[in-house]
TIFIBA-456550 format. One line per field, with one value per residue (C-alpha): residue in one letter; residue number from 0; x, y, z. Coordinates in nm, 4 decimals. Each point is the difference from the previous one (the first is absolute). Layout:
BEGIN
rest <- (A:...)
nr <- (NUM:...)
xx <- (X:...)
yy <- (Y:...)
zz <- (Z:...)
//
This chain:
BEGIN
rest <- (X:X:X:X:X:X:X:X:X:X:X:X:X:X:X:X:X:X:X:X:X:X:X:X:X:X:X:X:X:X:X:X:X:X:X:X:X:X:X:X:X:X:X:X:X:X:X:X:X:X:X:X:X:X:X:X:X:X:X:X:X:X:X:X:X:X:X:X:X:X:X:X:X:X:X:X:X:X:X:X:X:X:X:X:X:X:X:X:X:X:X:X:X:X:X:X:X:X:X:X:X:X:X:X:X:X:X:X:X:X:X:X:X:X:X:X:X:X:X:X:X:X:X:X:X:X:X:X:X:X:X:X:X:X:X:X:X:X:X:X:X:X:X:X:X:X:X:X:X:X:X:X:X:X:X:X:X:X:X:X:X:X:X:X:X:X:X:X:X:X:X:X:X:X:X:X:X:X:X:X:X:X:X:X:X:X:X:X:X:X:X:X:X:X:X:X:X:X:X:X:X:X:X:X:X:X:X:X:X:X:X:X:X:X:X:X:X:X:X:X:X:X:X:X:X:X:X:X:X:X:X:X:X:X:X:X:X:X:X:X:X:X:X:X:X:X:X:X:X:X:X:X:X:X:X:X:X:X:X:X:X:X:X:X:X:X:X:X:X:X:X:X:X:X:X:X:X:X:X:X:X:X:X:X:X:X:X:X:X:X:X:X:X:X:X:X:X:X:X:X:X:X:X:X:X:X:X)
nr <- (0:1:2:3:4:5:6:7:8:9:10:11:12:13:14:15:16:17:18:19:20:21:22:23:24:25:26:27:28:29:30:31:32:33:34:35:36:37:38:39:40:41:42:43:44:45:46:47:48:49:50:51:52:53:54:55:56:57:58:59:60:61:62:63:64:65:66:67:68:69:70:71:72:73:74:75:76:77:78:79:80:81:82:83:84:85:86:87:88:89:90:91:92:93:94:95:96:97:98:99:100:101:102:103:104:105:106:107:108:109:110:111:112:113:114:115:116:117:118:119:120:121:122:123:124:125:126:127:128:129:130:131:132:133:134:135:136:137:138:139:140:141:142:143:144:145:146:147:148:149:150:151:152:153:154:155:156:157:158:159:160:161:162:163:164:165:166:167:168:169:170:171:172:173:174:175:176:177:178:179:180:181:182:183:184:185:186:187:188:189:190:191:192:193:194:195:196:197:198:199:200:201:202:203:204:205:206:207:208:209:210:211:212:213:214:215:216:217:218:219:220:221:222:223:224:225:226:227:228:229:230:231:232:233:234:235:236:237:238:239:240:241:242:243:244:245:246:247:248:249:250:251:252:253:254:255:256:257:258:259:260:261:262:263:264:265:266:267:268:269:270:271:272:273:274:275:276:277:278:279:280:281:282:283:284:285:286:287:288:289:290:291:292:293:294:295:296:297:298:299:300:301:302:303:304:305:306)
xx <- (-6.2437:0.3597:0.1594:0.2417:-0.2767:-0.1927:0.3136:0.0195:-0.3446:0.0344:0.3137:-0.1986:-0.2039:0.2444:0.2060:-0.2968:0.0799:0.3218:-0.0880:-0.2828:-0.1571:0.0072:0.3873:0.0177:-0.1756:0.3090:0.3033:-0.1359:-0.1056:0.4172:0.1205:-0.2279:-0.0820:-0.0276:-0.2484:-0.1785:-0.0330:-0.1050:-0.2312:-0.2872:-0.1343:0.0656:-0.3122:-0.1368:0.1693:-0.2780:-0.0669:0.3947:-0.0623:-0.3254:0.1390:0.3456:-0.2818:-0.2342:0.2814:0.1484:-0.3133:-0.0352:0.2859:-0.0396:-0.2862:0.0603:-0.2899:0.0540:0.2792:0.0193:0.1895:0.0147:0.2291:0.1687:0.2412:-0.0402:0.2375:0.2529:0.3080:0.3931:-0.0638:-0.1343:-0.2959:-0.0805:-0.2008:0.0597:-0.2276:-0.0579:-0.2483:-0.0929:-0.0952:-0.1926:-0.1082:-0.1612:0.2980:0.2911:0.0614:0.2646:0.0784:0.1913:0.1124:-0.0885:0.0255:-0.3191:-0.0450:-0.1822:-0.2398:-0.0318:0.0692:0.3353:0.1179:0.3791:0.0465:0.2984:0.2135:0.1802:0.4333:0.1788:0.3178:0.1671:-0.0136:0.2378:-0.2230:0.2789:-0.0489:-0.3930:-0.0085:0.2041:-0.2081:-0.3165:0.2322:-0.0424:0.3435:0.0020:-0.1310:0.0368:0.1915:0.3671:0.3018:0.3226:0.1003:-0.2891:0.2322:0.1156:-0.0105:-0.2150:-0.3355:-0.1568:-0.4012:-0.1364:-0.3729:0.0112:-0.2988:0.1742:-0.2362:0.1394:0.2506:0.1749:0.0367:0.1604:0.2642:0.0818:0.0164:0.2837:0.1710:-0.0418:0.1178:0.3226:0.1145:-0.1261:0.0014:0.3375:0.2224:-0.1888:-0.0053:-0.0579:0.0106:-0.3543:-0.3002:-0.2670:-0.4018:-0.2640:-0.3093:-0.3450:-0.2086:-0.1808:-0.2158:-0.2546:-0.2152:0.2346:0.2301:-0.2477:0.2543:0.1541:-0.1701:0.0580:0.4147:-0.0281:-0.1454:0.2449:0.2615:-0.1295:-0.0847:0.3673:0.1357:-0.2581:0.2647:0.3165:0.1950:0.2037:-0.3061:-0.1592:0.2865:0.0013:-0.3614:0.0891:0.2635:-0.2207:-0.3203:0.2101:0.2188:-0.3278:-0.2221:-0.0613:-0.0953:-0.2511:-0.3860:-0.3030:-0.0957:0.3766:0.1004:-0.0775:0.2330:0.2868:0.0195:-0.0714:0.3432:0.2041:-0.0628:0.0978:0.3603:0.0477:-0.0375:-0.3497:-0.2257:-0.2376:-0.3100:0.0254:0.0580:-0.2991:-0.2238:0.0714:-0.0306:-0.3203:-0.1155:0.1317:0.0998:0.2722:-0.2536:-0.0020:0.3527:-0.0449:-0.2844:0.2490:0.2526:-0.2801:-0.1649:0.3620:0.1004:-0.3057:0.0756:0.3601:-0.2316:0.1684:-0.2279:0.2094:0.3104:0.2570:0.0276:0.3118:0.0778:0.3422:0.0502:-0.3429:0.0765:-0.1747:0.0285:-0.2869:0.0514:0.2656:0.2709:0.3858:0.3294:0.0710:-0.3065:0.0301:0.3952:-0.0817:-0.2338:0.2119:0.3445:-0.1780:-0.1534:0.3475:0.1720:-0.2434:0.0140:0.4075:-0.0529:-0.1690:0.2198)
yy <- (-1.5780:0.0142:0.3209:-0.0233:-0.0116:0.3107:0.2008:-0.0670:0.1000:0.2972:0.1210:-0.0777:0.3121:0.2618:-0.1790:0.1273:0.3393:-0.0099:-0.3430:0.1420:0.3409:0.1096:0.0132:0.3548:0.1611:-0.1669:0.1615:0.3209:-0.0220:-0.0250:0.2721:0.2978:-0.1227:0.4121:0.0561:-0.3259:0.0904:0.3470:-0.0766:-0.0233:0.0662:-0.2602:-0.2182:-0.1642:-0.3316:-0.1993:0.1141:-0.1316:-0.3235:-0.0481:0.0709:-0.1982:-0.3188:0.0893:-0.0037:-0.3519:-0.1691:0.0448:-0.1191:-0.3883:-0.2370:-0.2373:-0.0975:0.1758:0.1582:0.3453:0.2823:0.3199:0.2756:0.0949:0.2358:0.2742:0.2570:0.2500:-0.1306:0.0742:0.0824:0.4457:-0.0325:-0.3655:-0.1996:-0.3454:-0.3126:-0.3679:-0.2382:-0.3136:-0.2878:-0.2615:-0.3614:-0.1889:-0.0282:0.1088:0.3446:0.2225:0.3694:0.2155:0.3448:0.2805:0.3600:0.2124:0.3914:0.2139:0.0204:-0.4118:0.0162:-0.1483:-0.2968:-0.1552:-0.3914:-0.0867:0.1952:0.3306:-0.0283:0.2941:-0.0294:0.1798:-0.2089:-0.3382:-0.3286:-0.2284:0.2426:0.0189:-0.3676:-0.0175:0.2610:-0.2187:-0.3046:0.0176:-0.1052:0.0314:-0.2413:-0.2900:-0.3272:0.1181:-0.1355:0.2143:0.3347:0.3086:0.2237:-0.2354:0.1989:-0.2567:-0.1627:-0.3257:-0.0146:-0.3459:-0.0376:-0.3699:-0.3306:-0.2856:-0.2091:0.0894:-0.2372:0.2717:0.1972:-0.2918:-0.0231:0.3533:-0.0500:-0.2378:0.2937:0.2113:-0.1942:-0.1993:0.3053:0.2908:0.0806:-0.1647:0.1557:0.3808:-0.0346:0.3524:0.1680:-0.0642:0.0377:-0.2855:0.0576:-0.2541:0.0631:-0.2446:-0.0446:-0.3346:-0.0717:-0.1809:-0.1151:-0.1877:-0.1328:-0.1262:0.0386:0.3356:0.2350:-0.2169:-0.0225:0.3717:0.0485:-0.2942:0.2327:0.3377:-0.1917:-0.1229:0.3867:0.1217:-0.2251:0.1477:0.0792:-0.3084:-0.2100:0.1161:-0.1345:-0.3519:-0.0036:0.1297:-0.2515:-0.2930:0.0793:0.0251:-0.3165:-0.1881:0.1393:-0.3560:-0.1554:0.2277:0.0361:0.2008:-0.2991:-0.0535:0.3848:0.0076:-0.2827:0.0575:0.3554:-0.0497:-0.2744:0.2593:0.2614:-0.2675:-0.0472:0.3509:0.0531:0.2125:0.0330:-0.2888:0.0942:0.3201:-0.0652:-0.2279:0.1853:0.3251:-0.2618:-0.1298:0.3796:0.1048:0.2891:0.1074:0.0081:0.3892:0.0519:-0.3130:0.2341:0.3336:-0.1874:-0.0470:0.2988:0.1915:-0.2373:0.0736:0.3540:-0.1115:-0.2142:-0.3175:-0.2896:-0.3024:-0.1278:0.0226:0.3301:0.2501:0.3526:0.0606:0.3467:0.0786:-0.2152:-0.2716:-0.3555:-0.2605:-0.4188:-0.2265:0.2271:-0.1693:0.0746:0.1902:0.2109:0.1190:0.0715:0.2016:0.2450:-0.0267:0.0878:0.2927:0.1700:-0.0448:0.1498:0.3016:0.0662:-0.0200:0.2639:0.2049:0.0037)
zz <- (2.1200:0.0931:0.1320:-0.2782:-0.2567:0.2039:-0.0534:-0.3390:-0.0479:0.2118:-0.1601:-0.3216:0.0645:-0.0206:-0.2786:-0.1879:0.0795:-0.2570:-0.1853:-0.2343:-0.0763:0.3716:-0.0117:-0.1773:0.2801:0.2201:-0.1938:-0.0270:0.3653:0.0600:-0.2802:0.1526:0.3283:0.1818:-0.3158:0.0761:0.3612:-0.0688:-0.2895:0.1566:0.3915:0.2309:0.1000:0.2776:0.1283:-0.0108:-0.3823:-0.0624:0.1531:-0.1413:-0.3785:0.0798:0.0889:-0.3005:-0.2746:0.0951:0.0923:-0.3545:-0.0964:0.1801:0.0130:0.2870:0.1915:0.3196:0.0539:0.1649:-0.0085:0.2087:0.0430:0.3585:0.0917:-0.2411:0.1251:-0.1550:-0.1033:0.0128:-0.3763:-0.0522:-0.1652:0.0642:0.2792:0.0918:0.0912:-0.0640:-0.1430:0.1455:-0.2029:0.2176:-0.1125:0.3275:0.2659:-0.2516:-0.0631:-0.1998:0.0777:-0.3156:0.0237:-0.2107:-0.0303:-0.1224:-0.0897:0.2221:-0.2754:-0.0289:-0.3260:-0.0811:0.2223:0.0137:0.1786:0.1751:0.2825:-0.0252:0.0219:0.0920:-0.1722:0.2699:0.2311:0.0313:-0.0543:0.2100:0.2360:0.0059:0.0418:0.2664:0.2388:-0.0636:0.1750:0.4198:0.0421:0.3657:0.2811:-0.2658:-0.0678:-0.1362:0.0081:-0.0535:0.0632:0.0285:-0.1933:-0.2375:-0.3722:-0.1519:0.1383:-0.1374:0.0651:-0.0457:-0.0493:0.0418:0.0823:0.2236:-0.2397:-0.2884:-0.2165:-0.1504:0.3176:0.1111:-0.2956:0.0620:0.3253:-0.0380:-0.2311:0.2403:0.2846:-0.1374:-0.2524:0.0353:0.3653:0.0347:-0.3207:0.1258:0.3727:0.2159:-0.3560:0.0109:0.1853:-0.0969:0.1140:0.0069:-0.0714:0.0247:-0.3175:0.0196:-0.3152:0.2020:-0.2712:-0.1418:0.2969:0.2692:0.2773:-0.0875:0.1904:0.3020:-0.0759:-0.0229:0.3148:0.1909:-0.1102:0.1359:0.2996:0.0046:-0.0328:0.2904:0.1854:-0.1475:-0.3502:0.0460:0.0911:-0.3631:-0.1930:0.1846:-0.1399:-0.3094:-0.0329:0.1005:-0.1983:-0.2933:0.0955:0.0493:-0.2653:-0.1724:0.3364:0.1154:-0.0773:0.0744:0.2663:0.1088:0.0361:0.3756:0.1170:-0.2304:0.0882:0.3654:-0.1186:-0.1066:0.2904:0.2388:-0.1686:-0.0259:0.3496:-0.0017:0.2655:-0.1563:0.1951:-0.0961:-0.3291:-0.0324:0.1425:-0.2071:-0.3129:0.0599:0.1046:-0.2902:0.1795:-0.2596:-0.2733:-0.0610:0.0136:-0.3191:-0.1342:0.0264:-0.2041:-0.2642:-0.0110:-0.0407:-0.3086:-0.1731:0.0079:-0.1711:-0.2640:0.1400:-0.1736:0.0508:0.1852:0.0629:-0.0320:0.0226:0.0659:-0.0379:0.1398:-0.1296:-0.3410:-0.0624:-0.0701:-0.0350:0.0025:0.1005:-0.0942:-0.1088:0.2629:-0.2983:-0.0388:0.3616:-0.0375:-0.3367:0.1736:0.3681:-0.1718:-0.1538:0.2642:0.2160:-0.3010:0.0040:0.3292:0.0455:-0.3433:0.2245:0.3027)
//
């Protein structure tokens, strides 16, 4: 089964929660949710997790696939507790949110918002800005975060945007960010351009955007059985130390800082690429010259507001 298809299915569960005659329980779980909480005496985790399990069991019938509930804790929300349930079909697995009752009586999916707090803003502390591959100004007023694959054929159209429009017409206005996030299993030699260009940076800032430049400048050349060579190639003419180079390639020693990258935009929900964060707003596919200036003229016209 597909991960895409798991999710479904595991989303699937708590749709049922407001999709049929479980959803009443749901609404009047959010109008009175101090009386909810104090209805009843709270119970025993295990109990919780062991009703949370029992109810949706009941409500799928795929030959085996698990659930169980971790992290069952109290939550940012008075009254409420926090957890999530974990849907697991052989090596694919899907993890969904919820909030519960002390009592385990009425359950809500999804994450909590606090209004008060700025969602550009939010994004943007979840985004290790430092120690990475940048180019322009650290205090420029706007940041661009790229979640990019050198494999990628639409990373490579924006990257011509980018390149011949955008970083030229906005200059030192901007800072621009480049993140890895190589969809392996569909682009064979992904993972490996992601880690040529880490292994580039370990050399330098400048030496990262010669291989930045060159992976994207040779994407159409380069295979999972070429990738070696060609990158070894474009080291050489940007005047890296080749032998270390190669040898932190075929170590793969850059790997983690790749998996870092990863792991940071699934906490953003990045799914595809390219993906943007424009000061924390974001942008997904090959985005138009004019789609970036849109969002980059507004962001400079906020902040001058503000000054």
């Amino acid at each position: 089964m597909t991960s895409s298809r798991l999710a479904a299915l595991a989303l699937c569960c708590f749709v049922t929660v407001g999709c049929g005659g479980s959803a009443e329980p749901e609404r009047a779980a959010v109008r009175d949710e101090g009386a909810a909480a104090d209805a009843a005496p709270a119970v025993a985790d295990e109990v919780v997790s062991e009703r949370i399990v029992s109810y949706f069991k009941k409500s799928i019938s795929t030959p085996g696939l698990t659930l169980n509930v971790t992290g069952l804790q109290d939550s940012e929300i008075p009254g409420w507790r926090k957890g999530t349930l974990r849907a697991a079909l052989g090596d694919q697995s899907q993890e969904i949110a919820f909030y519960v009752t002390p009592d385990g009586r009425y359950l809500l999916r999804g994450d909590a918002v606090d209004l008060t707090v700025d969602p550009l803003e939010e994004v943007m502390r979840k985004i290790v800005l430092a120690k990475q591959p940048a180019r322009g100004p650290a205090d420029a007023k706007v940041t661009v975060v790229e979640y990019s694959d050198f494999q990628c054929p639409y990373c490579a159209r924006v990257y011509e945007t980018l390149e011949n429009q955008v970083l030229k017409e906005y200059g030192d206005r901007i800072r621009f960010v480049f993140k890895n996030f190589p969809l392996a299993s569909i682009h064979p030699w992904a993972e490996d351009g992601a880690v040529a260009s880490e292994c580039a940076f370990a050399q330098g800032n400048d030496q990262f955007w010669a291989m930045y430049n060159g992976l994207f400048a040779k994407q159409s050349e380069l295979t999972k059985e070429n990738f070696e060579e060609k990158a070894v190639e474009i080291a050489k003419s940007a005047g890296l130390d080749v032998d270390a180079f190669q040898t932190c390639l075929q170590e793969r020693k850059t790997l983690d800082a790749v998996h870092a990258d990863e792991e940071e935009a699934n906490t953003l929900g990045v799914n595809s690429t390219p993906t943007f964060f424009i000061n924390g707003r974001r942008l997904s596919g090959a985005q138009t010259y004019e789609a970036f200036k849109q969002v980059l003229d507004a962001e400079l016209a906020e902040d001058e507001e503000k000054s």
